[in-house]
GULOGU-542137 format. One record per residue (C-alpha): residue in three letters; residue number from 1; y, x, z negated. Coordinates in steps of 0.5 Angstrom, whole numbers, padded with zeros to 4 digits. Each point is the difference from the previous one (the first is absolute). Layout:
N
@type: Ala	seq: NUM	c2: Y	c1: X	c3: Z
...
END
This chain:
271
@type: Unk	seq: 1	c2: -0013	c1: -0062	c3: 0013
@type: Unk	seq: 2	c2: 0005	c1: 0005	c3: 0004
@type: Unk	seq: 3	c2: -0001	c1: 0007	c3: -0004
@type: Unk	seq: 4	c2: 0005	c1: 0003	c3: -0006
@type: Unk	seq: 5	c2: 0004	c1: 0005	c3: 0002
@type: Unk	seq: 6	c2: -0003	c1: 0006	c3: -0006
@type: Unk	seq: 7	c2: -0007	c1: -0002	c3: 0000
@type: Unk	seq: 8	c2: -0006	c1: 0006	c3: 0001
@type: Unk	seq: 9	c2: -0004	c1: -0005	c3: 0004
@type: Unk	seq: 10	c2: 0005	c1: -0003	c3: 0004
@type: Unk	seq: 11	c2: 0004	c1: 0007	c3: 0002
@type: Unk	seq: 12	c2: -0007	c1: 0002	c3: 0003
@type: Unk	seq: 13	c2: -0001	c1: -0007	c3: 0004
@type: Unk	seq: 14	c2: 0006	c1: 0002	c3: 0003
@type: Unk	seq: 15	c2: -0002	c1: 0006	c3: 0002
@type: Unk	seq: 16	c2: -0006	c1: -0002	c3: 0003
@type: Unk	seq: 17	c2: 0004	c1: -0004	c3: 0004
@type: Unk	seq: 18	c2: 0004	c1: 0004	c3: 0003
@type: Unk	seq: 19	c2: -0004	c1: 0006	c3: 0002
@type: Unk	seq: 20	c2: 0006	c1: 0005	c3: 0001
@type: Unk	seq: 21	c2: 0004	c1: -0001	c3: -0006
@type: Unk	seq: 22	c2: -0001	c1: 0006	c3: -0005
@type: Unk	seq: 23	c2: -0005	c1: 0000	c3: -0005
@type: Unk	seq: 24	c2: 0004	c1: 0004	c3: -0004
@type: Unk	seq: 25	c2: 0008	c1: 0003	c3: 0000
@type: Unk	seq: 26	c2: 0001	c1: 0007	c3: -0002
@type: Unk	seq: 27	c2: 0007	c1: 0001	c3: -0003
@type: Unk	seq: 28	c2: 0001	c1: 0008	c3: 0000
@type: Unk	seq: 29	c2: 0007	c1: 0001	c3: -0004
@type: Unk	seq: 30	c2: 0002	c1: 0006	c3: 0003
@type: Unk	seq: 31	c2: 0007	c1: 0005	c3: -0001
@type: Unk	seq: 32	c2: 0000	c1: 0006	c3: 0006
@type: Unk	seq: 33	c2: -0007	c1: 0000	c3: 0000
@type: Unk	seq: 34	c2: 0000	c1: 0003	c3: 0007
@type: Unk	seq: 35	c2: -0004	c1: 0006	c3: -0001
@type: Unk	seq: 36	c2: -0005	c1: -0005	c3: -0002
@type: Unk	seq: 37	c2: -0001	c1: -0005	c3: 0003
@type: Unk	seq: 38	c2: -0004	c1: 0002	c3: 0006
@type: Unk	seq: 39	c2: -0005	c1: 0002	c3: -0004
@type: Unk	seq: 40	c2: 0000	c1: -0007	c3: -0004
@type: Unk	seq: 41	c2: 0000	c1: -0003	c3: 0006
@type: Unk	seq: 42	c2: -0006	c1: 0003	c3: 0003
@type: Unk	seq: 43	c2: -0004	c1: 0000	c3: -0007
@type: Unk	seq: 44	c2: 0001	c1: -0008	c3: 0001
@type: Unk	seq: 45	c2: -0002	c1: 0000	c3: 0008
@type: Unk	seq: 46	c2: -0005	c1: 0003	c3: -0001
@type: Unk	seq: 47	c2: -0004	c1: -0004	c3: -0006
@type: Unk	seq: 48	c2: 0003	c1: -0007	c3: -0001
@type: Unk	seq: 49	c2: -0004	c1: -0004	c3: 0003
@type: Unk	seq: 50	c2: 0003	c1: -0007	c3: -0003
@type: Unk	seq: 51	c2: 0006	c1: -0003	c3: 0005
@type: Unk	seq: 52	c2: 0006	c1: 0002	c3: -0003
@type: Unk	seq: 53	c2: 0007	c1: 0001	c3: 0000
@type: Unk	seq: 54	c2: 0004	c1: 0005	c3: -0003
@type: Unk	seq: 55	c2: 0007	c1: 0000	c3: -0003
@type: Unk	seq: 56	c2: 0005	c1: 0005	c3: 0000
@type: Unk	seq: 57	c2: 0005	c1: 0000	c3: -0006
@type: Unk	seq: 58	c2: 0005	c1: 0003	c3: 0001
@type: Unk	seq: 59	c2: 0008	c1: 0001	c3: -0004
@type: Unk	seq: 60	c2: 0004	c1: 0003	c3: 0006
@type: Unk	seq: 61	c2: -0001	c1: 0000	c3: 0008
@type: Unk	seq: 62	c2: 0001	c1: 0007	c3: -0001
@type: Unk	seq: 63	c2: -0005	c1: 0001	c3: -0003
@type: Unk	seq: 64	c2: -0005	c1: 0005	c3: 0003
@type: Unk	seq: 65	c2: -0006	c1: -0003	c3: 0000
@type: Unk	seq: 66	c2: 0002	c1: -0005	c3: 0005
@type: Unk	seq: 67	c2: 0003	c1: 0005	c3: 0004
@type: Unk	seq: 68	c2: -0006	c1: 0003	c3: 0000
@type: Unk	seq: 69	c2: -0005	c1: -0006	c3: 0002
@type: Unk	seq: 70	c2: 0005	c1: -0002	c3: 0006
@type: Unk	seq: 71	c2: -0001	c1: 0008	c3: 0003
@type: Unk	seq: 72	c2: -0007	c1: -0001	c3: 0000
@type: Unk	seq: 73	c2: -0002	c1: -0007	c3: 0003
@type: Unk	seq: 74	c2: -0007	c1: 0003	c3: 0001
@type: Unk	seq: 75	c2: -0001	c1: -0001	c3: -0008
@type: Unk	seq: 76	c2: 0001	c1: -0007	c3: 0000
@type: Unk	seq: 77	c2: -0007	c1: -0001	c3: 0005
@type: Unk	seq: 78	c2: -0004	c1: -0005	c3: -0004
@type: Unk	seq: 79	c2: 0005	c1: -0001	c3: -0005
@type: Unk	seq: 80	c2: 0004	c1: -0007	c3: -0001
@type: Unk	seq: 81	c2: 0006	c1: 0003	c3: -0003
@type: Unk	seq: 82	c2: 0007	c1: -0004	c3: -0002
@type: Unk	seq: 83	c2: 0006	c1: 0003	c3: -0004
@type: Unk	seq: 84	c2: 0003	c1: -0003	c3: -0005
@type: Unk	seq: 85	c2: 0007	c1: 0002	c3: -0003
@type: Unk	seq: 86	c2: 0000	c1: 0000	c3: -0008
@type: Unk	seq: 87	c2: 0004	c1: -0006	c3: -0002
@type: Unk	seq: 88	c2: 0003	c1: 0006	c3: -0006
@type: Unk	seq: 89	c2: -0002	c1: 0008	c3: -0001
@type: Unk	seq: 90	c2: -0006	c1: 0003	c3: -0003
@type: Unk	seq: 91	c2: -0008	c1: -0001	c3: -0001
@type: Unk	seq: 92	c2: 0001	c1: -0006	c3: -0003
@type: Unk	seq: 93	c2: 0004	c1: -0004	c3: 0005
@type: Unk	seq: 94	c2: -0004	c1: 0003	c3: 0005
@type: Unk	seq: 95	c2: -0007	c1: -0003	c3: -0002
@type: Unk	seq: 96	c2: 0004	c1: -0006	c3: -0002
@type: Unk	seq: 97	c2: 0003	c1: -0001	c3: 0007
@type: Unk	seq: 98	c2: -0007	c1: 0001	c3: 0003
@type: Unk	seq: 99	c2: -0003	c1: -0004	c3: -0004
@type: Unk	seq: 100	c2: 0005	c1: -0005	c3: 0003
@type: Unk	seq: 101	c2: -0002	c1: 0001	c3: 0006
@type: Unk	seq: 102	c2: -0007	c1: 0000	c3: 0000
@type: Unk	seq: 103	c2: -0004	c1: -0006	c3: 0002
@type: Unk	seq: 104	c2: -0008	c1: 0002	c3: -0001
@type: Unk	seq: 105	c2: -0005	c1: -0002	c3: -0005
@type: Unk	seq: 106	c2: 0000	c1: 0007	c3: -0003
@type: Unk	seq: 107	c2: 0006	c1: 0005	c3: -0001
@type: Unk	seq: 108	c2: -0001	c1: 0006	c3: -0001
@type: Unk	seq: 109	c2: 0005	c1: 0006	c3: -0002
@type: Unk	seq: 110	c2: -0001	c1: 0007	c3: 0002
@type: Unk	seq: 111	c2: 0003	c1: 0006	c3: 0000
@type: Unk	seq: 112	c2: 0003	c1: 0003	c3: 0006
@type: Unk	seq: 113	c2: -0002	c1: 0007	c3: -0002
@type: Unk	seq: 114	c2: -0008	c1: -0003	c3: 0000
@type: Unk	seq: 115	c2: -0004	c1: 0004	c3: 0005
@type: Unk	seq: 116	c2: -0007	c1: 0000	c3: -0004
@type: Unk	seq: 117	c2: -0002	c1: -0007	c3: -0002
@type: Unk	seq: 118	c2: 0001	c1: -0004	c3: 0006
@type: Unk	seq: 119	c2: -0007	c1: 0000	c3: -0001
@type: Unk	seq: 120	c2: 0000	c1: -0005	c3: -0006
@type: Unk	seq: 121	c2: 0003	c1: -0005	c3: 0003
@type: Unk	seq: 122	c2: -0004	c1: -0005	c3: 0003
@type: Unk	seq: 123	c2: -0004	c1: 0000	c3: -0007
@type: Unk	seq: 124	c2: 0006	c1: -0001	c3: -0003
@type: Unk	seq: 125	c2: 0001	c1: -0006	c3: 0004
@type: Unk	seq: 126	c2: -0008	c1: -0002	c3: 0000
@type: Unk	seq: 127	c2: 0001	c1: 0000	c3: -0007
@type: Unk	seq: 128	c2: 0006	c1: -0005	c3: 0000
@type: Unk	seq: 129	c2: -0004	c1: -0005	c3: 0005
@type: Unk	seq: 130	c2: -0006	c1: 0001	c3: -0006
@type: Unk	seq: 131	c2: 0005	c1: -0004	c3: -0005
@type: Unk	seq: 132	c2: 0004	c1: 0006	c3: -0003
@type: Unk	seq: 133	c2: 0008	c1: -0001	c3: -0001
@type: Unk	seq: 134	c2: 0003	c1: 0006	c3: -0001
@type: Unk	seq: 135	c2: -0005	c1: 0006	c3: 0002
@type: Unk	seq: 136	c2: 0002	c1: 0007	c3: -0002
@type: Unk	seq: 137	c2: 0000	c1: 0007	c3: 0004
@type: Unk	seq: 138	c2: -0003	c1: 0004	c3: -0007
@type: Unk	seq: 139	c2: 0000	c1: 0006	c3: -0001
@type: Unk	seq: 140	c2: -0005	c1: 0001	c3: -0006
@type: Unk	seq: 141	c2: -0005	c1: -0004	c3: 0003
@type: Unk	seq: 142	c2: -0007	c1: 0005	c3: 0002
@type: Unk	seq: 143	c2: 0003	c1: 0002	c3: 0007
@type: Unk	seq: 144	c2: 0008	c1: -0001	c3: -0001
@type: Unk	seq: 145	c2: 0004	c1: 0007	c3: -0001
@type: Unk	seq: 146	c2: 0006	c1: 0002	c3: -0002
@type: Unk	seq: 147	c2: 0002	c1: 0007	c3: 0001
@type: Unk	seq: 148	c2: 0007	c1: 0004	c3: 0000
@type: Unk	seq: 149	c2: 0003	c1: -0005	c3: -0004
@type: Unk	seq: 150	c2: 0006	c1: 0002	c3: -0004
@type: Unk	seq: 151	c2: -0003	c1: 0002	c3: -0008
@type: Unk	seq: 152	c2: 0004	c1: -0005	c3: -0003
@type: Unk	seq: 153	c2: 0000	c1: -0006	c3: 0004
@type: Unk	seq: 154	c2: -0007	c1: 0002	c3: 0000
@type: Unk	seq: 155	c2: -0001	c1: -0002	c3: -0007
@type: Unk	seq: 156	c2: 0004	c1: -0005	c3: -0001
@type: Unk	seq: 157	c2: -0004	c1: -0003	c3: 0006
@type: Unk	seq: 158	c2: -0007	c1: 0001	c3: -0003
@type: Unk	seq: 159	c2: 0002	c1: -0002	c3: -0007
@type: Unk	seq: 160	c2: 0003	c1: -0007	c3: 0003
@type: Unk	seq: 161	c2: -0007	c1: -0001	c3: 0004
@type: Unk	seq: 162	c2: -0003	c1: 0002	c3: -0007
@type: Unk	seq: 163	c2: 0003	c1: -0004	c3: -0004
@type: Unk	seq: 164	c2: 0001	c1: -0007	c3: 0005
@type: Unk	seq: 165	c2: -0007	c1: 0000	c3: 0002
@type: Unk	seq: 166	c2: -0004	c1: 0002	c3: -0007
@type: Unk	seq: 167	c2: 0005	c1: -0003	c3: -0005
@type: Unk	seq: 168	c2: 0004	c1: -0006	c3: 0004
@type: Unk	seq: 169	c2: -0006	c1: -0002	c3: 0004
@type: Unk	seq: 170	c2: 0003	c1: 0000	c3: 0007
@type: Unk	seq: 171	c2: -0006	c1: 0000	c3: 0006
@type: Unk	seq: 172	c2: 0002	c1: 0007	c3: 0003
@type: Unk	seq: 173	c2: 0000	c1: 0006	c3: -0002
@type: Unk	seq: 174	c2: 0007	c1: 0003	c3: 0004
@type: Unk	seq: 175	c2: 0005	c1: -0005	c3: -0003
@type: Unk	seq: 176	c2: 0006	c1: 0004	c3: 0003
@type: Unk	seq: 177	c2: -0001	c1: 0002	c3: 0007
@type: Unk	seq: 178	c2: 0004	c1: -0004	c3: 0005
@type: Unk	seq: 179	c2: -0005	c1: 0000	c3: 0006
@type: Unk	seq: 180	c2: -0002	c1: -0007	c3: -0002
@type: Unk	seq: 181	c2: -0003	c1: -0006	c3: 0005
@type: Unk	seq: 182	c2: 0002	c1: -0007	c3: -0003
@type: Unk	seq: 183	c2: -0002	c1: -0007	c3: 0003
@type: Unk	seq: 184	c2: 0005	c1: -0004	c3: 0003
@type: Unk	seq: 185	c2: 0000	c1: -0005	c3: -0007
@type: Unk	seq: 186	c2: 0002	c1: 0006	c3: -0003
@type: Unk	seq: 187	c2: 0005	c1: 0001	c3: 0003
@type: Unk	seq: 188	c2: 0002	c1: -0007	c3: 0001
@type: Unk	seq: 189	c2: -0001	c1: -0002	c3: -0007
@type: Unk	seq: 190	c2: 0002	c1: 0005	c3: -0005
@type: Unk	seq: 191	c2: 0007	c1: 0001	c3: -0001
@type: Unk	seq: 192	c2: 0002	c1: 0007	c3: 0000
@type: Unk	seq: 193	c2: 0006	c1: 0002	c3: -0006
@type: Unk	seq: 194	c2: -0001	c1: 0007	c3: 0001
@type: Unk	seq: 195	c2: 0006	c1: 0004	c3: 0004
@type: Unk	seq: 196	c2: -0002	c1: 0007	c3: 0000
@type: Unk	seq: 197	c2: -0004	c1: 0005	c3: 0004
@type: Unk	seq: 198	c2: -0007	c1: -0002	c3: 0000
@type: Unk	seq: 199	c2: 0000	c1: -0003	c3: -0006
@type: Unk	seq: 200	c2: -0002	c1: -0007	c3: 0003
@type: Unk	seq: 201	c2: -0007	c1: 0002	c3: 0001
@type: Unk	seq: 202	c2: -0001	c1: 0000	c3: -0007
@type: Unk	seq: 203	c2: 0003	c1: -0005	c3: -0001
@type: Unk	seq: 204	c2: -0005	c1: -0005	c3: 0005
@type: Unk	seq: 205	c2: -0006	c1: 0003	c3: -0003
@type: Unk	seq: 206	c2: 0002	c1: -0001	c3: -0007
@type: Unk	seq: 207	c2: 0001	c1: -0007	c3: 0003
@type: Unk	seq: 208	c2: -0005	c1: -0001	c3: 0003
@type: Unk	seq: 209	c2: -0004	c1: 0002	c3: -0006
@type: Unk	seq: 210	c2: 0004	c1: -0005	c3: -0005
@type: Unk	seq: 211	c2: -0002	c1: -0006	c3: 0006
@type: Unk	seq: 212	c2: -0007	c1: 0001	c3: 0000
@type: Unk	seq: 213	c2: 0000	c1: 0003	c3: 0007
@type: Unk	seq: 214	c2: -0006	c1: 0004	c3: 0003
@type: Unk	seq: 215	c2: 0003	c1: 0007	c3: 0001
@type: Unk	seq: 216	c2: -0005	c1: 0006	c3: 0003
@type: Unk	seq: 217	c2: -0001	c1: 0008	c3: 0002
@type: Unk	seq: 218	c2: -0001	c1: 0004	c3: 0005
@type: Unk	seq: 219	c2: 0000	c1: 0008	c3: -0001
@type: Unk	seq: 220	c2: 0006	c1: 0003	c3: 0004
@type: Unk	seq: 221	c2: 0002	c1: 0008	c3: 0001
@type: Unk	seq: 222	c2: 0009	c1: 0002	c3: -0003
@type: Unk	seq: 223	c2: 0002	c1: 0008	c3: 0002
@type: Unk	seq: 224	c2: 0007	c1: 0001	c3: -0002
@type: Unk	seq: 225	c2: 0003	c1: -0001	c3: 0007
@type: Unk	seq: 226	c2: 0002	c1: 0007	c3: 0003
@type: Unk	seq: 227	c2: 0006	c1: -0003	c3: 0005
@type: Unk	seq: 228	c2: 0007	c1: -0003	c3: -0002
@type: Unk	seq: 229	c2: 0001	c1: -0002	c3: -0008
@type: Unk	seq: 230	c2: -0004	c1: -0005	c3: -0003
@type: Unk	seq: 231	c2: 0005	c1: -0007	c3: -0003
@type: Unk	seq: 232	c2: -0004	c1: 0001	c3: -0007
@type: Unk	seq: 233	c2: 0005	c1: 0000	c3: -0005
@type: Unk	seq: 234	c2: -0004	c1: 0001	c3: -0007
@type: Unk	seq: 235	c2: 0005	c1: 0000	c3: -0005
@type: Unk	seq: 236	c2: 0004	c1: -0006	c3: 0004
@type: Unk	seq: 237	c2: -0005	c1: -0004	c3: 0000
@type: Unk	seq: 238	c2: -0003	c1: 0000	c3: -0007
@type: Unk	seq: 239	c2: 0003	c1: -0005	c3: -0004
@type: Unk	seq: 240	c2: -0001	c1: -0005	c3: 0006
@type: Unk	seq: 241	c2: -0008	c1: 0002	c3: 0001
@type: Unk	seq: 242	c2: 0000	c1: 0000	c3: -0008
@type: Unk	seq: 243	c2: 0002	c1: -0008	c3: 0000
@type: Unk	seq: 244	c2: -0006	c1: -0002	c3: 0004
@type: Unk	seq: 245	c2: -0004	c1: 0005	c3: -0004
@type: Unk	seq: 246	c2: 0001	c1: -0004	c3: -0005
@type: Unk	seq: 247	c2: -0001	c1: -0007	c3: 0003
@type: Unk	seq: 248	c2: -0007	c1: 0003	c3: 0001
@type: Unk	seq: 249	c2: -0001	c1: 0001	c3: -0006
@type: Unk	seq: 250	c2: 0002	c1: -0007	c3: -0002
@type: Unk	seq: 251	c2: -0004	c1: -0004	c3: 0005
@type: Unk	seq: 252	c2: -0007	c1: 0004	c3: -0004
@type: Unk	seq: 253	c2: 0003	c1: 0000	c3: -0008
@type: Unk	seq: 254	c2: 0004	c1: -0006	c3: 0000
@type: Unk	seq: 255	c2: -0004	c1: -0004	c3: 0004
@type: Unk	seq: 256	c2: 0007	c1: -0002	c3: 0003
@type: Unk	seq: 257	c2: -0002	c1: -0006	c3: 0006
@type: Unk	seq: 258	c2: 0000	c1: -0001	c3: 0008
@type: Unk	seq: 259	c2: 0006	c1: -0004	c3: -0001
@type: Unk	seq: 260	c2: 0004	c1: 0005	c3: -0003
@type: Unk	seq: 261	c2: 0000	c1: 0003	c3: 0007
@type: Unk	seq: 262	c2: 0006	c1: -0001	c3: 0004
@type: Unk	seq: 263	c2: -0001	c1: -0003	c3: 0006
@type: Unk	seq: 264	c2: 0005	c1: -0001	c3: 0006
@type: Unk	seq: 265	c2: 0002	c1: -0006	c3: 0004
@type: Unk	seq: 266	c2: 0002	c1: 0003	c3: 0006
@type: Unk	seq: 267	c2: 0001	c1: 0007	c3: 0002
@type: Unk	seq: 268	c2: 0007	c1: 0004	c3: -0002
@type: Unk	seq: 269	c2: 0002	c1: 0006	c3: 0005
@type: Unk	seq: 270	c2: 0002	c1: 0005	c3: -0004
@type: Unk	seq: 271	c2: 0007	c1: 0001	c3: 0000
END
């Protein structure tokens, strides 16, 4: 019996059987991050040890952070790196776009300012090997961290986790953060509804709570960054973080089934 596209097993195979091929495909969205890239760059050279590939996401071709990388081909040593045009504008099109783009087993999105937690990486994709389907980058967990972040934002985050992990019984303790790694059934099961900002990461993990799916933790490090502005718009982005705040909630006092988990039948490019 031929393997079934979406399969755990059947993605691991086909890994196996083409040993170059990444194990993992990292999508970085990225808006002028030239003046941290380099670094990021050198933080996943010098620690990821899992075949990968990374995606650069961007919205115009003059965007820095291309410019950049071009100037410095001696950063690109050890990396397999491929560009790839947002198919529209902003932080949601461009993860889209790379989760378009990505054929490995694990996806895993990380920021383009992240200089620090190169380290956790092969855990997090150790951990997905291990069953997990989601397996989130916590900052709440002994070992994570979150220092310099702005105060009401601070509270905002800290009081969803709170809440999601204690009331509405989500398997993670950082509900909220955007570096999230996500199995290949993930990404090609669930339908996404969500069409702003970062909110699509929440949505997956409430999903994949209402499906039944195994999701884990790794401790991770956040630093309010110190080059360019951040793309984290907390007033915009309330009322749509606040539909799948809720949906969580559901999933746990409502007892609401895994069949109410929309699934989709082939992939939508974000127009």
């Amino acid at each position: 019996m031929s393997p079934k596209e979406g399969d755990r097993s059947s993605d691991e195979i086909m890994s196996q059987k083409n040993p170059m091929a990444p194990r993992l495909d990292i999508v970085i969205p990225v808006y002028n991050e030239g003046r941290n890239i380099l670094a990021t760059f050198a933080e996943l050279r010098g620690h990821v040890r899992t075949p990968s590939r990374i995606l650069i996401c961007y919205d115009h071709p003059d965007d820095d952070t291309l410019s950049t990388i071009n100037a410095h081909p001696e950063c690109r040593e050890e990396l397999t790196i491929e560009f790839v045009r947002n198919q529209s504008r902003g932080p949601h099109a461009a993860v889209m776009s790379g989760f378009a783009a990505s054929r490995a087993p694990f996806v895993l999105v990380f920021p383009a300012d992240d200089d620090f937690n190169g380290p956790i990486i092969d855990a997090m994709v150790s951990k997905a090997g291990q069953g997990a389907d989601i397996v989130c980058a916590s900052r709440f967990i002994p070992g994570g961290c979150m220092i310099g972040c702005p105060w009401l934002k601070a509270v905002l985050v800290r009081v969803a986790a709170f809440t999601l992990y204690y009331v509405a019984q989500l398997p993670t303790r950082d509900a909220t953060s955007g570096f999230r790694l996500f199995s290949r059934r993930v990404i090609d099961t669930i339908e996404i509804e969500s069409d702003t900002g970062f909110c699509y990461s929440l949505e997956l993990l409430v999903k994949c709570h209402r499906l039944g799916w195994p999701v884990a933790d790794v401790p991770a490090k956040w630093f309010e960054r110190n080059e360019g502005a951040s793309r984290f718009q907390v007033f915009n982005w309330v009322p749509a973080y606040l539909r799948w705040y809720l949906y969580a909630f559901a999933t746990t006092l409502l007892r609401l089934p895994a069949s109410s988990v929309k699934q989709r039948a082939a992939w939508k490019a974000t127009k």
